[in-house]
C-alpha positions as CSV (number, residue, x, y, z in Angstrom):
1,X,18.7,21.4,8.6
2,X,20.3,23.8,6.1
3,X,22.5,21.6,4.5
4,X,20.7,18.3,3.4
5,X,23.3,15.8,3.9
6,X,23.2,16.5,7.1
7,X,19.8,15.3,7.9
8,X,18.4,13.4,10.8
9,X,16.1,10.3,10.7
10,X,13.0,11.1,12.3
11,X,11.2,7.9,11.2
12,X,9.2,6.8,14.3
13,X,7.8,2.9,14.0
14,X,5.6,1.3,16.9
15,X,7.4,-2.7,16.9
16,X,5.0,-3.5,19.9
17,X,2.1,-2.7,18.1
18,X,3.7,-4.9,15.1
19,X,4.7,-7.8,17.0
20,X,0.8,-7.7,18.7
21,X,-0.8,-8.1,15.6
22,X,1.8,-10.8,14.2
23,X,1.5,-13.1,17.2
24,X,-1.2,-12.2,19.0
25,X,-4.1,-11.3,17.1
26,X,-3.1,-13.0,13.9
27,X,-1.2,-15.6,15.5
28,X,1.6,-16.3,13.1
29,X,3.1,-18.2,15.0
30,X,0.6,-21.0,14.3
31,X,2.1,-21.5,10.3
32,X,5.5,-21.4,10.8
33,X,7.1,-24.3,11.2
34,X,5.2,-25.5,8.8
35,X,5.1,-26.2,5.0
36,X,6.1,-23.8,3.1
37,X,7.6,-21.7,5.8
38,X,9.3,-24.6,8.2
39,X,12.3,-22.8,8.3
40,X,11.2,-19.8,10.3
41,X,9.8,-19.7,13.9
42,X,8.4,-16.8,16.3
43,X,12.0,-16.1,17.5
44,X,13.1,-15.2,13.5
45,X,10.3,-13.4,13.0
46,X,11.0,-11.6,16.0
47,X,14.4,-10.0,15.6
48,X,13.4,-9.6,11.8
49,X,11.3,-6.7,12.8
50,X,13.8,-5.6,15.6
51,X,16.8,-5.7,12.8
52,X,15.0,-4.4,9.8
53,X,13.9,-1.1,11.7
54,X,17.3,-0.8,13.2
55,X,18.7,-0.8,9.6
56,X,16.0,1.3,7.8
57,X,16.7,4.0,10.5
58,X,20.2,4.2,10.0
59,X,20.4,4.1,6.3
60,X,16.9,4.8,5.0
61,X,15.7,7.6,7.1
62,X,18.2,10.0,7.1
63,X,18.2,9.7,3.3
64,X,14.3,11.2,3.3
65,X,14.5,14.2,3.8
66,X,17.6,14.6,1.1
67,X,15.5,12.9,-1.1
68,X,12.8,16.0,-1.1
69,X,14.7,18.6,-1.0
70,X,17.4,17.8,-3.3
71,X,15.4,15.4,-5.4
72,X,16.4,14.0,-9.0
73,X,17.8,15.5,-12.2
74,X,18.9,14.1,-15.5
75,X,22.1,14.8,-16.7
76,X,23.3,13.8,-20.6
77,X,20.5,11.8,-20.6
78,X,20.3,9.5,-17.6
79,X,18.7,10.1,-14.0
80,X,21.3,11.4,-11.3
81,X,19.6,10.1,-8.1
82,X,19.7,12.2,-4.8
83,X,23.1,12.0,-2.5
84,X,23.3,8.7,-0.8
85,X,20.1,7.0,-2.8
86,X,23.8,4.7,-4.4
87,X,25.1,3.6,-1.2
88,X,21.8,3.0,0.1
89,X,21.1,0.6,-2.6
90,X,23.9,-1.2,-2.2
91,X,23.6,-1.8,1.6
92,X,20.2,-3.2,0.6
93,X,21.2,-5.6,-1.7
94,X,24.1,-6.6,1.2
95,X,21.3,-6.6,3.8
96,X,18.7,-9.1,2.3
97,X,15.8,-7.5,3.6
98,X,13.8,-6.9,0.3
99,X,13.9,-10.5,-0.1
100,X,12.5,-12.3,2.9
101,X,9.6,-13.8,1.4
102,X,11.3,-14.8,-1.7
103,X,11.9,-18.4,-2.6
104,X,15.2,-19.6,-1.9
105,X,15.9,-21.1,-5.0
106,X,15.8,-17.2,-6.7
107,X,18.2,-16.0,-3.8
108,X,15.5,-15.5,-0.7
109,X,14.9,-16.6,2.6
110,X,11.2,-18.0,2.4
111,X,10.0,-16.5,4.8
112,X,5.8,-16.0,4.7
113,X,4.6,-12.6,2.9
114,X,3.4,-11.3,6.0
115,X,7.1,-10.9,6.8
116,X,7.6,-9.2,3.7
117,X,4.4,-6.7,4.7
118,X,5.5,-5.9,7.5
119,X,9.3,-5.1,6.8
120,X,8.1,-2.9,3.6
121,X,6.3,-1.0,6.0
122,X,9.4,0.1,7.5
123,X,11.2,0.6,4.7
124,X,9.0,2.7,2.7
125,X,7.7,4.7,6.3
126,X,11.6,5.5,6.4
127,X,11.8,6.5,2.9
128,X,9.1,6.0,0.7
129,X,10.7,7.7,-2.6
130,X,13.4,5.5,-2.3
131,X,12.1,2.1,-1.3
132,X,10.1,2.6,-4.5
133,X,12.9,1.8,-7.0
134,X,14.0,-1.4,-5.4
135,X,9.8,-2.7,-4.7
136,X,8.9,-2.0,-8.6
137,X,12.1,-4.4,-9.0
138,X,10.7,-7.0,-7.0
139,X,7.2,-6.7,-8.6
140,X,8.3,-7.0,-11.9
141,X,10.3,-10.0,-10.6
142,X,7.3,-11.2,-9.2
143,X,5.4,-11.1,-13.1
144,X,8.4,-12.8,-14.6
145,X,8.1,-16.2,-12.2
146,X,4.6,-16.6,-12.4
147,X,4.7,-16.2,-16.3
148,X,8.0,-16.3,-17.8
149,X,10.1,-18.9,-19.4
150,X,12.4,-21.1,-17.7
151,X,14.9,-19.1,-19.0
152,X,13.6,-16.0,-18.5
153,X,13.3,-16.6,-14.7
154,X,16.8,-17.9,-15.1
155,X,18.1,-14.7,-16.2
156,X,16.1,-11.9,-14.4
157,X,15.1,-13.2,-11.2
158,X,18.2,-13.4,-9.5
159,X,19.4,-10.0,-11.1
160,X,15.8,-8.1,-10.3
161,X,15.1,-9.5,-6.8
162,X,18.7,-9.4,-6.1
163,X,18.6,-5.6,-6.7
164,X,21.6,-5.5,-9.1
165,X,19.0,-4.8,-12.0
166,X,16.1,-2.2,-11.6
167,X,12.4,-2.9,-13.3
168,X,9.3,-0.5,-14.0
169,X,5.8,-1.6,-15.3
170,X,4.7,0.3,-17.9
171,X,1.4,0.8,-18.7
172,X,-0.1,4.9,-19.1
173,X,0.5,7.0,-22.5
174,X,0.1,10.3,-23.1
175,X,-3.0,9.9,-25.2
176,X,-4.7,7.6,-22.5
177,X,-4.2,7.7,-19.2
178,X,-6.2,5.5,-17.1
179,X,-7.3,4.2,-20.5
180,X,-5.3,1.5,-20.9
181,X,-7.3,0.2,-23.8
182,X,-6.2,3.0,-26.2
183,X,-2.4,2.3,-26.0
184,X,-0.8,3.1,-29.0
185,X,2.4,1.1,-28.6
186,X,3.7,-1.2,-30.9
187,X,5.4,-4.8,-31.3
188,X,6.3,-6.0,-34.5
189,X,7.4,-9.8,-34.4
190,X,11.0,-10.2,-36.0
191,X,12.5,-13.2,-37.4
192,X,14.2,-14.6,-34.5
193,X,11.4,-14.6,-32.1
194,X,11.6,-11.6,-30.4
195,X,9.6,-7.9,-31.2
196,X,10.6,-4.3,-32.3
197,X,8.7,-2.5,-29.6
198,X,7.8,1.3,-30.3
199,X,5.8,3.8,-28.3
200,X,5.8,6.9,-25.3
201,X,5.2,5.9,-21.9
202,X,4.6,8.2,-18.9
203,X,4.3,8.3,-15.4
204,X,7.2,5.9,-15.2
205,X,8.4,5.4,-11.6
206,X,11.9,4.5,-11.1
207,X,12.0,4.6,-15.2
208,X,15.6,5.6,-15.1
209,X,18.6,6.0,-12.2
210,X,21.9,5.6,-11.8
211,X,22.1,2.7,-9.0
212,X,21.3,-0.3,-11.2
213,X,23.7,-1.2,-14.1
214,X,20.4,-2.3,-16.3
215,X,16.3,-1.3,-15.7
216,X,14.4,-4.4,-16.9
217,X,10.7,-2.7,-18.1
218,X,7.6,-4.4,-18.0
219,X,5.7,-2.8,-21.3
220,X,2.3,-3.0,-22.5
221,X,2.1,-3.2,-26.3
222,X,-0.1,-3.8,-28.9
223,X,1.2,-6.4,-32.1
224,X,0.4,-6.3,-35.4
225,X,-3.0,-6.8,-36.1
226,X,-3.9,-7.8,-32.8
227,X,-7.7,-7.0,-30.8
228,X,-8.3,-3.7,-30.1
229,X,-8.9,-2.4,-26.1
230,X,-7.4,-4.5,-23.5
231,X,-7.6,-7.6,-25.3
232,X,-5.1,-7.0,-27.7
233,X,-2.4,-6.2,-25.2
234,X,0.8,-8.3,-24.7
235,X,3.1,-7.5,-22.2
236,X,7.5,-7.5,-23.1
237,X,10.6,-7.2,-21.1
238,X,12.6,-4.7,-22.5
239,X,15.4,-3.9,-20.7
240,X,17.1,-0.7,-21.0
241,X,20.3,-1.8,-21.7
242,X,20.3,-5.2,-24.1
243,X,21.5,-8.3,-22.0
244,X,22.9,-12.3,-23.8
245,X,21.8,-15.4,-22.1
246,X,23.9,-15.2,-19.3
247,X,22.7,-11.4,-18.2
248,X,26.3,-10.0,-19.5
249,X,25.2,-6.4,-20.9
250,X,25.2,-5.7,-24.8
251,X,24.5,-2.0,-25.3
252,X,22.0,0.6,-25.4
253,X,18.7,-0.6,-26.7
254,X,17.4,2.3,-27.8
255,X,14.9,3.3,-24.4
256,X,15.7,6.8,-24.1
257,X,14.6,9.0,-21.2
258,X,12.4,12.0,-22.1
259,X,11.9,13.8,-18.9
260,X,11.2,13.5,-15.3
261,X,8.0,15.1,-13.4
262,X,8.6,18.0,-11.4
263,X,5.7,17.1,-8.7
264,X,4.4,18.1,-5.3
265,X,6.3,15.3,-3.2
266,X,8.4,12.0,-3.2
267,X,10.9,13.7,-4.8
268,X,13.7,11.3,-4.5
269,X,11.8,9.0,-6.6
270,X,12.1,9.7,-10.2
271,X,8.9,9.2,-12.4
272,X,10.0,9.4,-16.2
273,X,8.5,9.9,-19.5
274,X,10.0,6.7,-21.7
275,X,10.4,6.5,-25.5
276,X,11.2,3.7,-26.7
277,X,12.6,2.5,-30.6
278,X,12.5,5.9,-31.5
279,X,15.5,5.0,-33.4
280,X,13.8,1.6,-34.6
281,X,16.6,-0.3,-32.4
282,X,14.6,-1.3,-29.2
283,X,13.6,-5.0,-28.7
284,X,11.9,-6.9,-26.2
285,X,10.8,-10.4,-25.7
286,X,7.5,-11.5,-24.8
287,X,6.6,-12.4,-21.1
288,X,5.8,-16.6,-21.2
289,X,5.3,-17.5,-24.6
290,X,1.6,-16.3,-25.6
291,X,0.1,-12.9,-27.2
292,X,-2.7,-11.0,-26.0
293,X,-2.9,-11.8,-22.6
294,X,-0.6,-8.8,-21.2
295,X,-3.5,-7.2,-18.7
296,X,-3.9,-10.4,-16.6
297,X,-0.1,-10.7,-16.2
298,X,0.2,-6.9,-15.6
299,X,-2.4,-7.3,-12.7
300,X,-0.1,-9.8,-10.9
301,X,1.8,-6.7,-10.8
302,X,-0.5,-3.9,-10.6
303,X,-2.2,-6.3,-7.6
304,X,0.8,-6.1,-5.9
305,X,1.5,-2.6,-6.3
306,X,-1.9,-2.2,-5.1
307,X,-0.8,-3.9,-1.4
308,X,2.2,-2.4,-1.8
309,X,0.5,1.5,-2.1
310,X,-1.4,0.7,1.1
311,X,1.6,-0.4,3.3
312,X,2.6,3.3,1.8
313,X,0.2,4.8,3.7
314,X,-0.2,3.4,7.0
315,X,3.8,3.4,7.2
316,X,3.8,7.3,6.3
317,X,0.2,8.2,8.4
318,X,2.3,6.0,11.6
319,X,5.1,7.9,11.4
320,X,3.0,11.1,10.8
321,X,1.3,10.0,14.0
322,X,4.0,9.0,16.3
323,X,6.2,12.5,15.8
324,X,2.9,14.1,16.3
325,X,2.4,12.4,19.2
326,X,6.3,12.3,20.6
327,X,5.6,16.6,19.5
328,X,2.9,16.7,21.1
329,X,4.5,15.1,24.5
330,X,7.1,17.7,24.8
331,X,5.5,21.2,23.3
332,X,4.2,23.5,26.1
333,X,1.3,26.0,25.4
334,X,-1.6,27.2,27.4
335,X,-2.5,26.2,30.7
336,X,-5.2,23.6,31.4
337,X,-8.7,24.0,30.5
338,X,-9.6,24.0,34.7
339,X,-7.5,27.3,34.8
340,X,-7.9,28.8,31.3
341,X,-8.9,32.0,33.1
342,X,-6.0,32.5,35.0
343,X,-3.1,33.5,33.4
344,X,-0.6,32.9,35.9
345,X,-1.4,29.0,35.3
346,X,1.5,26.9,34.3
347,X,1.7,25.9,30.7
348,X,0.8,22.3,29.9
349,X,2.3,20.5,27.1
350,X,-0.4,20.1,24.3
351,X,-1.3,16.3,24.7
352,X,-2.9,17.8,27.8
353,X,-5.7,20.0,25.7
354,X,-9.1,18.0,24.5
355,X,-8.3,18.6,20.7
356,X,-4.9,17.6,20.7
357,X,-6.1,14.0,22.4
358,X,-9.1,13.3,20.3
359,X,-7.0,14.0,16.9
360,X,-4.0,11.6,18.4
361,X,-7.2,9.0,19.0
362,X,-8.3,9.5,15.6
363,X,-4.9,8.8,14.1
364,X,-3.9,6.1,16.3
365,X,-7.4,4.1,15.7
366,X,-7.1,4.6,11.7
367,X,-3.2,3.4,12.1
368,X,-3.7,0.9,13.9
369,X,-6.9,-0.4,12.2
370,X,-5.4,0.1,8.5
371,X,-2.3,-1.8,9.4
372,X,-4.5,-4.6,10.8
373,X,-6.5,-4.7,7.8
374,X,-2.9,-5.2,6.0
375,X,-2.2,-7.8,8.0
376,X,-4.9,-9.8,7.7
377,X,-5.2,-9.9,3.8
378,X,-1.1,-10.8,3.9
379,X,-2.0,-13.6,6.2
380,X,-5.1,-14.5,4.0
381,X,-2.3,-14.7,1.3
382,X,0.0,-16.8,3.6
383,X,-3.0,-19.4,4.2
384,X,-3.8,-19.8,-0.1
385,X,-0.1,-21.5,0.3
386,X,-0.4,-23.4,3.2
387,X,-3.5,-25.1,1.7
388,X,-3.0,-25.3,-1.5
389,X,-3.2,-28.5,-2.1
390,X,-4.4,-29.9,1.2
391,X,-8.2,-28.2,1.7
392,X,-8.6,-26.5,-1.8
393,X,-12.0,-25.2,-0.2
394,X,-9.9,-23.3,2.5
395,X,-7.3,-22.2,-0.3
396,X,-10.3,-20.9,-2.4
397,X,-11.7,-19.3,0.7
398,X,-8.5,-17.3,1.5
399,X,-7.7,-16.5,-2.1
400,X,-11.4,-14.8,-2.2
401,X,-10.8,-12.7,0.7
402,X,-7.3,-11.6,-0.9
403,X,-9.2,-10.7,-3.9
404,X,-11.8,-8.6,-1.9
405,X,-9.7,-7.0,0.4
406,X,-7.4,-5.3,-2.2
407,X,-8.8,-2.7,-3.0
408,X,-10.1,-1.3,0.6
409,X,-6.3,-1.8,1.2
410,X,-4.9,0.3,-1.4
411,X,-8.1,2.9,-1.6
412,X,-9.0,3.2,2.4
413,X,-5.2,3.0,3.5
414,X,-4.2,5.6,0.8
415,X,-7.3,7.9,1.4
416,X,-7.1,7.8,5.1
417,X,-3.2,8.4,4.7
418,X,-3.4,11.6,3.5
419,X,-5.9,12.6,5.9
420,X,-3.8,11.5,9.1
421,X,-0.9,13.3,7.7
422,X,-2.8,16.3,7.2
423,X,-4.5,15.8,11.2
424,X,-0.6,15.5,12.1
425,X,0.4,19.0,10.6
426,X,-2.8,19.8,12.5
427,X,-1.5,18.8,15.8
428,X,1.8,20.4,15.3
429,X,-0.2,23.7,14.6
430,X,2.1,26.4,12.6
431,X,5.1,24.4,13.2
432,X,4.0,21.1,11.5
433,X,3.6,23.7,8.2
434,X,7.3,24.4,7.7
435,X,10.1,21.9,6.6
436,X,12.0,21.8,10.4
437,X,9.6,18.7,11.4
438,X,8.7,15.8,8.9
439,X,5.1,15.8,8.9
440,X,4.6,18.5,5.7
441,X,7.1,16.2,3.5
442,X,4.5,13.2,4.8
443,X,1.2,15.1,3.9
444,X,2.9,15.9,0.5
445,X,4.3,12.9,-0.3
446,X,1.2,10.3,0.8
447,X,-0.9,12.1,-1.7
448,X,0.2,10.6,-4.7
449,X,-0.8,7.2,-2.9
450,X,-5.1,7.4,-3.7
451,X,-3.7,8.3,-7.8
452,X,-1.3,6.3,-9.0
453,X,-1.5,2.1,-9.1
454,X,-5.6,3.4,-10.1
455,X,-7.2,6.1,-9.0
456,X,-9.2,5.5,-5.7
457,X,-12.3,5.3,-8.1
458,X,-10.5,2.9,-10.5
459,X,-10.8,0.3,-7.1
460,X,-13.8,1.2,-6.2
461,X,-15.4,0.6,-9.1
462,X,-13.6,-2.6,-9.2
463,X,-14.9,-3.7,-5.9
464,X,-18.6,-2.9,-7.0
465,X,-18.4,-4.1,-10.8
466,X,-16.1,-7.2,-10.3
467,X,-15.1,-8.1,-6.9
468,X,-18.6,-8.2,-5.0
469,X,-19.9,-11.0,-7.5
470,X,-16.5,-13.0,-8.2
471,X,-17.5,-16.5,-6.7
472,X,-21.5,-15.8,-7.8
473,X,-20.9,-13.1,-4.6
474,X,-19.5,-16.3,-2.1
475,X,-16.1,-14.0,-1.0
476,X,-18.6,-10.9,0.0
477,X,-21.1,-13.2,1.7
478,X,-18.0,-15.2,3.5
479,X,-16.6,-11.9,4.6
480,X,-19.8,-10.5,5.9
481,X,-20.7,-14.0,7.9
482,X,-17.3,-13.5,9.5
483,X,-18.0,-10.2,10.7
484,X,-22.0,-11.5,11.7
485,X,-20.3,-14.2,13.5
486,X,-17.9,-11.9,15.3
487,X,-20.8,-9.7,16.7
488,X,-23.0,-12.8,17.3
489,X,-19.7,-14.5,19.9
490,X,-18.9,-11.2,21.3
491,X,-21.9,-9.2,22.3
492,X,-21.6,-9.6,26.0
493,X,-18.1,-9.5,26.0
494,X,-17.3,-7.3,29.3
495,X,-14.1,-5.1,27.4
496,X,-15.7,-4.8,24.1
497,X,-19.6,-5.6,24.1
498,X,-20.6,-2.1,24.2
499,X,-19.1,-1.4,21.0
500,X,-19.9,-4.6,19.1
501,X,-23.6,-3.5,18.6
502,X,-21.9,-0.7,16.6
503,X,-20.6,-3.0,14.9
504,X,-23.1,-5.3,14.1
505,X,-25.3,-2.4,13.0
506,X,-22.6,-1.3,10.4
507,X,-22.5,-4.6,9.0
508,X,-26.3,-5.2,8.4
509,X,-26.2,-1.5,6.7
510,X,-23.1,-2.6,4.4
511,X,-25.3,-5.7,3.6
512,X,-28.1,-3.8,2.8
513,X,-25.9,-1.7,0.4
514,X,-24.4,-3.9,-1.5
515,X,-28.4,-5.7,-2.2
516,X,-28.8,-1.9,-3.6
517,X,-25.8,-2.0,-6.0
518,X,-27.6,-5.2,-7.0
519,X,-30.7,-4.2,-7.5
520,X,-29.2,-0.9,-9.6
521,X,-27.2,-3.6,-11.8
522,X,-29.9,-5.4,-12.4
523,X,-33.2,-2.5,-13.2
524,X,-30.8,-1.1,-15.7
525,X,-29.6,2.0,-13.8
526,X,-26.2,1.6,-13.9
527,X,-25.6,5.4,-14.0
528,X,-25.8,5.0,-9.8
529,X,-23.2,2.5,-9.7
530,X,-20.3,4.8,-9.8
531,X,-22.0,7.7,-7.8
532,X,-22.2,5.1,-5.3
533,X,-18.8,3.2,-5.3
534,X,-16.5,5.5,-3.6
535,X,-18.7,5.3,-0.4
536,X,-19.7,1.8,-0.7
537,X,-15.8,1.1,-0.4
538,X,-15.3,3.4,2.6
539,X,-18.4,1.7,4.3
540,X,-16.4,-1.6,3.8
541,X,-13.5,-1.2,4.6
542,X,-14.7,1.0,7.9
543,X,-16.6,-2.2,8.9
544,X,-13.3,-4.4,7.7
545,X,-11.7,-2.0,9.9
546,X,-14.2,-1.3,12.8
547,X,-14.2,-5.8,13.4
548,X,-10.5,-5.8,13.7
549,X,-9.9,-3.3,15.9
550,X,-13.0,-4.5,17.8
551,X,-11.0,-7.9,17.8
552,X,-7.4,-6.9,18.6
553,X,-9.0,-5.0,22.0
554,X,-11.0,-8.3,23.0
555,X,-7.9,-9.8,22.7
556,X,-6.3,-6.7,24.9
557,X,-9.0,-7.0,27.1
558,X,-8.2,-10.4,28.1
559,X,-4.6,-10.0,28.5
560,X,-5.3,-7.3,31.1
561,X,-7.5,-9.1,33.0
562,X,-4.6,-11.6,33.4
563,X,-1.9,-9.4,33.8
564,X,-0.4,-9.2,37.8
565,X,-0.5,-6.0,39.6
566,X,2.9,-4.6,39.8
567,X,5.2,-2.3,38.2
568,X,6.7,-4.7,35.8
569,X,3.1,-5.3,34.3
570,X,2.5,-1.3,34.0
571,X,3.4,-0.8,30.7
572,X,2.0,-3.9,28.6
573,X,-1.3,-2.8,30.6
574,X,-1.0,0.8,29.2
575,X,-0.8,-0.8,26.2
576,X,-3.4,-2.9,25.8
577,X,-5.7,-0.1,27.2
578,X,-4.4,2.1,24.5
579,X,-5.7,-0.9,22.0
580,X,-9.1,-0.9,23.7
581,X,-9.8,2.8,23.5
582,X,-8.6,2.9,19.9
583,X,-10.9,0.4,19.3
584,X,-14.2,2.5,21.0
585,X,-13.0,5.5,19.5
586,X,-13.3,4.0,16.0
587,X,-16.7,2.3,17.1
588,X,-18.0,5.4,18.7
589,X,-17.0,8.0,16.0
590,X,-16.6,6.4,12.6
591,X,-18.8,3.0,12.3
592,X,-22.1,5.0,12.6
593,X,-21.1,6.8,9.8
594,X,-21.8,3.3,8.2
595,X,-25.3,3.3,8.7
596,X,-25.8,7.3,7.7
597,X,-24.0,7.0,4.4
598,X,-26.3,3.6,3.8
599,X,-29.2,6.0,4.3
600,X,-27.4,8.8,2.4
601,X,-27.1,5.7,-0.9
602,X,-30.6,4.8,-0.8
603,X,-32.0,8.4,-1.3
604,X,-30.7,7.4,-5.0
605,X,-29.4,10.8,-5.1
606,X,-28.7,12.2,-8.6
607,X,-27.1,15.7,-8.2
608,X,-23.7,15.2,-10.0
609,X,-25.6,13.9,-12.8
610,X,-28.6,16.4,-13.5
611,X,-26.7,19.4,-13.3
612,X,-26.3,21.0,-16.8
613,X,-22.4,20.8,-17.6
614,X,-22.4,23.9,-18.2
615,X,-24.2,25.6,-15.1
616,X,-20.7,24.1,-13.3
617,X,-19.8,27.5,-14.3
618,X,-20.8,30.3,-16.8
619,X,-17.1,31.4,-17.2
């Protein structure tokens, strides 16, 4: 693999699993058909997933690999993309698949965002650096129809979601980081409506390339005279090259690239520093037609991104899995622990030795469950629209859940990303460490996931200081009923009721946790809250995770006991069996940590905080 044009894909993607969770533990097949998404049926959906892998393997995942080893540079100015990344592009705007689950009146097919979940899962798993320039595209798209003008939806959404223009959201400075509040960019209001924006962005992904003609940026600024923090933030379209009414371009307007970051993976992807009106020549118009309320339009985005980080890492941590796994199939070494003293024995390929199996377990349990979890806060989103306007209390019900469930998603599924990856190198042994197999490009690239979109933290502390009491703490109690009433039906069910005490004991702990975070809010001692948060988000989202696994193997279990006794049956039985003993492994091994780091919170440990800053170290 000398010569990085010439690379292979070795993207791996598990459509049985996919298809199991869409119609038969999630049973999407019960919405479609119906308002909004009467156009599609099981059948669509179907040969969706069958297509979209087909085409992601052929064009996406050869590209990976060139991606990281040749990655970007900027020549006179502009971003020169890795070989291919163009033609790529362009066969995904031909291919329609980045817009699914768009409207069909802005050039998509309707289809529900569960469809969209799932087929972004196999794009970015094929090529994560690159699927991120066209997915910031459609995010910013997504900002511009729920705020914009008529005419501003007029002119971007069919260019953005369309892929023939790029986008970027543009939040972090220099001088403030996660900060958002101390942005220093500028608008000025000009005569004719629009502003003279002026400031340094970093961290820009996608913030320049060569495959779009025009790169429409979402940007945070602050106008004159405006609140400080937050609340003085509007957010602008600027696009890098100036466009009339009718999207013909106009000429540079004066965003000018400073750099790109040299960084430890997704290479192909191309994460700028931005100045723009450096010259005083760079205007943007304002998103909708108010001031001052930029951060809750950004969030549509960032909430997005947010998904759109956890699909990341369950579509890099299952391909990290399956090569382990297909590795792990065909490497020979060591003869079998029942002859490990003779050393005449015949070598066994790896999957045969106890190690090897329990960390292919452990990543097949965390895939499986993470992806689950995905799937169920997409279909949670699915449901706001179907009863929007029908049973408001069942919209308000789902649109909770969404709003709870984020950030496990993006926090848990990007955590638990790297951490699969890194069990995958571990299953290769030496060879996983060197660039001939995939998995040290996944490890490398899926830790960028639990920083960017918010540091983990950043959603923890958003699950413990807004999320748990949105709805006076309704979506919290909702979500741990559901889980209650799951144990409570399913105790003495004969595939899984050994393992649902596990998980009834993790839920009472969780519950018992979050009363503590309560109790610290209210006696004043806030100073625990954020020593705290980071567990209390694994804890929930290991019981989110635990119930769903638990869930899709009672549904496994039922299918078996129905399945006839002959060869054609053989494989969907090893199948659901696989689903059942992901589902105990996870119950065995990882929900009582639940219950121990419960105990662990209510010591009211305060370590990090009494230690002298400067015993750290005496350097």
């Amino acid at each position: 693999m000398s010569n990085p044009q010439a690379a292979q894909n070795r993207y791996r993607a598990d459509l049985r699993e996919m298809k199991f969770l869409l119609f038969e533990q999630f049973r999407l097949g019960e919405i479609l058909g119906r308002a909004p998404f009467e156009a599609w049926g099981v059948d669509d959906a179907s040969m969706v997933l069958d297509e979209a892998y087909k085409f992601v393997c052929e064009v996406f995942g050869p590209l990976n690999p060139v991606g990281d080893r040749v990655g970007c540079r900027v020549e006179d100015g502009r971003v020169i993309t890795p070989p291919g990344f163009k033609e790529a592009w362009q066969k995904l705007a031909e291919s329609g698949w980045r817009n699914i689950a768009v409207k069909p009146e802005y050039g998509g097919q309707g289809a529900p965002h569960v469809m969209q979940v799932i087929v972004e899962e196999l794009m970015s798993g094929a090529n994560t650096a690159f699927n991120m320039y066209p997915g910031l595209a459609h995010g910013a798209a997504e900002v511009i129809q729920a705020f914009g003008t008529a005419r501003q939806k007029a002119l971007y959404l069919p260019r953005l979601y369309g892929t023939q223009w790029g986008g970027t959201m543009c939040l972090t400075e220099p001088q403030a980081g996660s900060d958002v509040g101390a942005s220093r960019s500028t608008a000025k209001k000009l005569p004719d409506g629009r502003y003279a924006i002026r400031g340094t962005k970093i961290y820009i992904s996608g913030g320049d390339h060569d495959m779009a003609e025009n790169i429409i940026h979402l940007v945070l600024a602050r106008v004159e005279g405006a609140p400080a923090g937050t609340k003085g933030l509007s957010l602008f379209i600027v696009p890098r090259v100036r466009v009339d009414d009718d999207g013909n371009l106009q000429g540079s307007n004066d965003v000018t690239l400073g750099s790109i970051e040299h960084k430890m993976g997704i290479n192909g992807s191309a994460t700028c520093v931005l100045n723009f009106g450096e010259s005083d020549g760079c205007v943007g118009e304002l998103v909708g037609e108010v001031e001052n309320v930029g951060m809750s339009q950004m969030f549509k985005m960032m909430n997005g991104a947010r998904i759109a980080v956890g699909v990341q890492g369950v579509s890099v941590a299952s391909s990290a899995f399956l090569n382990a796994l297909e590795y792990a199939r065909d490497r020979k070494q060591g003869p079998s622990i029942d002859h490990w003293k003779d050393p005449t024995a015949p070598r066994v390929a790896i999957i045969e030795h106890a190690d090897v199996r329990r960390m292919l377990l452990e990543m097949k349990s965390k895939v499986e469950g993470i992806r689950a979890l995905i799937i169920k806060l997409a279909m949670h989103m699915d449901l706001v629209h179907v009863h929007q306007g029908t049973d408001d209390q069942k919209a308000q019900y789902h649109q909770g859940q969404v709003d709870l469930l984020v950030p496990l998603v993006k926090a848990y599924g990007s955590d638990q990303a790297f951490r699969v990856c890194e069990l995958a190198i571990q299953t290769y042994g030496g060879a996983g460490y060197i660039k001939d197999y995939p998995v040290e490009q996944y490890c490398r690239d899926a830790k960028i996931f639990s920083i960017y979109e918010g540091t983990n933290h950043i959603q923890a502390m958003d699950l413990v200081g807004r999320k748990l009491a949105q709805r006076g703490g309704q979506n919290l109690q909702e979500f741990l009923g559901d889980v209650a009433g799951f144990v409570q039906k399913h105790t003495s069910h004969p595939g899984i009721g050994p393992y649902v005490g596990e998980l009834g004991a993790a839920q009472e702990a969780l519950a018992g946790t979050a009363m503590r975070l309560l109790t610290w809010f209210q006696s004043g001692r806030m100073s625990m809250v954020p020593l705290a948060a980071n567990r209390f988000l694994e804890m929930m989202a290991e019981v989110a995770v635990g119930w769903l696994l638990l869930d899709g193997a009672r549904i496994a279990a039922d299918k078996i006991s129905g399945l006839p006794d002959d060869e054609q049956s053989a494989r969907e039985r090893l199948f659901y069996r696989g689903k059942l003993h992901a589902a105990a492994y996870y119950a065995r091994h990882v929900l009582p940590e639940v219950r121990f780091h419960a105990e662990l919170l209510g010591r009211e440990d305060r370590s990090p905080l009494d230690i002298p800053t400067d015993a750290f170290a005496t350097l």
